[in-house]
VOVO-839867 format. One record per atom (N, C-alpha, C, O): x, y, z. Coordinates in steps of 0.1 Angstrom, whole numbers, padded with zeros to 4 digits, always signed. Example, Ala and Ser with C-alpha at 12.3 -4.5 7.8 and 13.67 -1.06 7.14 Angstrom:
2
+0132-0057+0078
+0123-0045+0078
+0132-0033+0078
+0142-0033+0085
+0128-0022+0071
+0137-0011+0071
+0129+0000+0079
+0134+0011+0080
***
This chain:
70
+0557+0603+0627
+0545+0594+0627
+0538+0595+0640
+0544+0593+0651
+0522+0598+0638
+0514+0602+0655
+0512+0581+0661
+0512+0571+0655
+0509+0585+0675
+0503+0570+0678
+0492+0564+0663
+0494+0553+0657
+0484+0571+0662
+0475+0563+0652
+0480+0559+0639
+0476+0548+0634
+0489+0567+0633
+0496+0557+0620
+0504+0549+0622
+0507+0541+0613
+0512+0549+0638
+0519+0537+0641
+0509+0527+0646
+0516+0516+0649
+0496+0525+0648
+0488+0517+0650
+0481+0512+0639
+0476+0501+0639
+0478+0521+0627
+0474+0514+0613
+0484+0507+0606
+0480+0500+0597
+0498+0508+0610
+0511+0503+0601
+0511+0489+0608
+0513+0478+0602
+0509+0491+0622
+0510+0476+0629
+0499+0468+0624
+0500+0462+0614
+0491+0468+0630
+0477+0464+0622
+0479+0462+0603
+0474+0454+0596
+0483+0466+0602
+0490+0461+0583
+0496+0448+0584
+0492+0438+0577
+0503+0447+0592
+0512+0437+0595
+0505+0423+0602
+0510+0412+0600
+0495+0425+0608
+0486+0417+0615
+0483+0404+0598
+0478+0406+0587
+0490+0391+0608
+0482+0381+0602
+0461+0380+0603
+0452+0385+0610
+0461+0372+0592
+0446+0369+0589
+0440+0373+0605
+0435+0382+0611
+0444+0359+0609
+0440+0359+0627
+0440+0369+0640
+0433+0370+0650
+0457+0376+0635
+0456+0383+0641
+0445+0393+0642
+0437+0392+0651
+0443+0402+0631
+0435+0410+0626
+0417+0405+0626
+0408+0412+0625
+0418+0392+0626
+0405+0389+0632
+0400+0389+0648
+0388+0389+0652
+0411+0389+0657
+0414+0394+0671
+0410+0404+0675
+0402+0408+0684
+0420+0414+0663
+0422+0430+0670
+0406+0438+0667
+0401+0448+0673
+0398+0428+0656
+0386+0435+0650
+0374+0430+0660
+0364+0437+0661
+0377+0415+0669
+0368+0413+0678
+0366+0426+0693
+0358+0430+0700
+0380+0427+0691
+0383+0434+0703
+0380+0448+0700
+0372+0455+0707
+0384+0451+0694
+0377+0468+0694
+0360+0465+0689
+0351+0474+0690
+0357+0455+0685
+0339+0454+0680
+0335+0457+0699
+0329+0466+0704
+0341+0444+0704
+0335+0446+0715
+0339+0457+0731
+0333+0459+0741
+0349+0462+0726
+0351+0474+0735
+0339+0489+0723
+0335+0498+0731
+0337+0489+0715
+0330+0496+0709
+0314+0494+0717
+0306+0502+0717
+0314+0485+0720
+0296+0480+0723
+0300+0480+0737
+0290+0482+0744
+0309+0479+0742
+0308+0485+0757
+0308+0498+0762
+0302+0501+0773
+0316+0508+0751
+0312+0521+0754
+0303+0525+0750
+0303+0537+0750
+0292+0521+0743
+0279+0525+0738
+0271+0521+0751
+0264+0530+0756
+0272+0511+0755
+0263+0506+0769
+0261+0516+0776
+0251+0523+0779
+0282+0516+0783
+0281+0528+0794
+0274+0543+0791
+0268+0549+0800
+0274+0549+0778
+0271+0557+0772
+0257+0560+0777
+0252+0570+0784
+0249+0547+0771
+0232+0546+0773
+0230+0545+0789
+0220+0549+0795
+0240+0540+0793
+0234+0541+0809
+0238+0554+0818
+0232+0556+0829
+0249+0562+0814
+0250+0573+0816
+0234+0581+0811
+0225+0584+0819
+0234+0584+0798
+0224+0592+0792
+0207+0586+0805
+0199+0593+0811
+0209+0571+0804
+0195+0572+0810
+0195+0575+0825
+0183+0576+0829
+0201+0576+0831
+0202+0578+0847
+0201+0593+0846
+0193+0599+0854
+0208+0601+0837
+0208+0615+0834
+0196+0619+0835
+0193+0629+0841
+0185+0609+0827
+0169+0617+0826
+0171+0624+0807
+0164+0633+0801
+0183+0617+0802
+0183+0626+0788
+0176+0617+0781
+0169+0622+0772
+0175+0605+0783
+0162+0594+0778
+0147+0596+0782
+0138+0594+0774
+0144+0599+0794
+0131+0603+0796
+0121+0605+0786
+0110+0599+0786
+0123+0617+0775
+0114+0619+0767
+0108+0607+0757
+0099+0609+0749
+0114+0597+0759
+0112+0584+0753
+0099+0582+0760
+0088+0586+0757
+0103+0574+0771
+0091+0571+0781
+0075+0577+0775
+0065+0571+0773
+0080+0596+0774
+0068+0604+0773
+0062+0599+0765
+0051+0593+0767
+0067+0599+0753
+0061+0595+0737
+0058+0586+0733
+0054+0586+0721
+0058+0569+0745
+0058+0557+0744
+0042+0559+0752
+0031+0554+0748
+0046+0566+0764
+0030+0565+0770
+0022+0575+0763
+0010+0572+0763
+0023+0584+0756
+0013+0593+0751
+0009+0584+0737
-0003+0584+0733
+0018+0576+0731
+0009+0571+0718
+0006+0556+0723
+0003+0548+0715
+0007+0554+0738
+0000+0542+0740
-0015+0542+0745
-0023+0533+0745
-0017+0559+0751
-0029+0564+0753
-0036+0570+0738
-0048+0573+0737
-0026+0572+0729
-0039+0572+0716
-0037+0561+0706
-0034+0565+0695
-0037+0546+0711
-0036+0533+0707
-0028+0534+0693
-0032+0531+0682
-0017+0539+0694
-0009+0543+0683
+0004+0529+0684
+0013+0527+0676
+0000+0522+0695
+0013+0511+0694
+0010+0494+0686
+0000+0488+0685
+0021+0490+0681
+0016+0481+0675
+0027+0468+0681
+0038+0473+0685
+0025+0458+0682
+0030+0448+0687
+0043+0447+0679
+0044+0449+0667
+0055+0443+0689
+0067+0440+0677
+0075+0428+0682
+0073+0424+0694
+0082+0422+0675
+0077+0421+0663
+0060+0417+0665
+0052+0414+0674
+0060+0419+0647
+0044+0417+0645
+0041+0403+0646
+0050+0394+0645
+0027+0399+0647
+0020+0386+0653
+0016+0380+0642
+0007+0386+0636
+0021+0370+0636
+0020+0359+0626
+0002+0356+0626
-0003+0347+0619
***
């Protein structure tokens, strides 16, 4: 048995609560490596081309307010 099926067997075993724990906690270490992720990528300059395409269709009034205006 590898680490990961000894961690799906335990996790089996997890009460209601427990298992509502173990699912906050990997939710939120999940959204922490996406952060670091995005802030790696954007210091990189791998986001940049965003910027381009944000100012090029804001110079051919291609943008629209968001959310949209009631």
């Amino acid at each position: 048995m590898d680490h990961v099926e000894e961690i799906e067997a335990a996790i089996d075993r997890l009460s209601p609560d427990e298992f509502r724990r173990i699912s906050e906690w990997f939710r939120l270490r999940d959204q922490e490596q996406w952060d670091q992720q995005l802030d790696r990528d954007s210091l990189s300059g791998k986001l940049d081309f965003l910027f381009d395409e944000v100012e090029d269709e804001s110079k051919r009034g291609l943008l629209r307010e968001w959310p949209p205006a009631k």
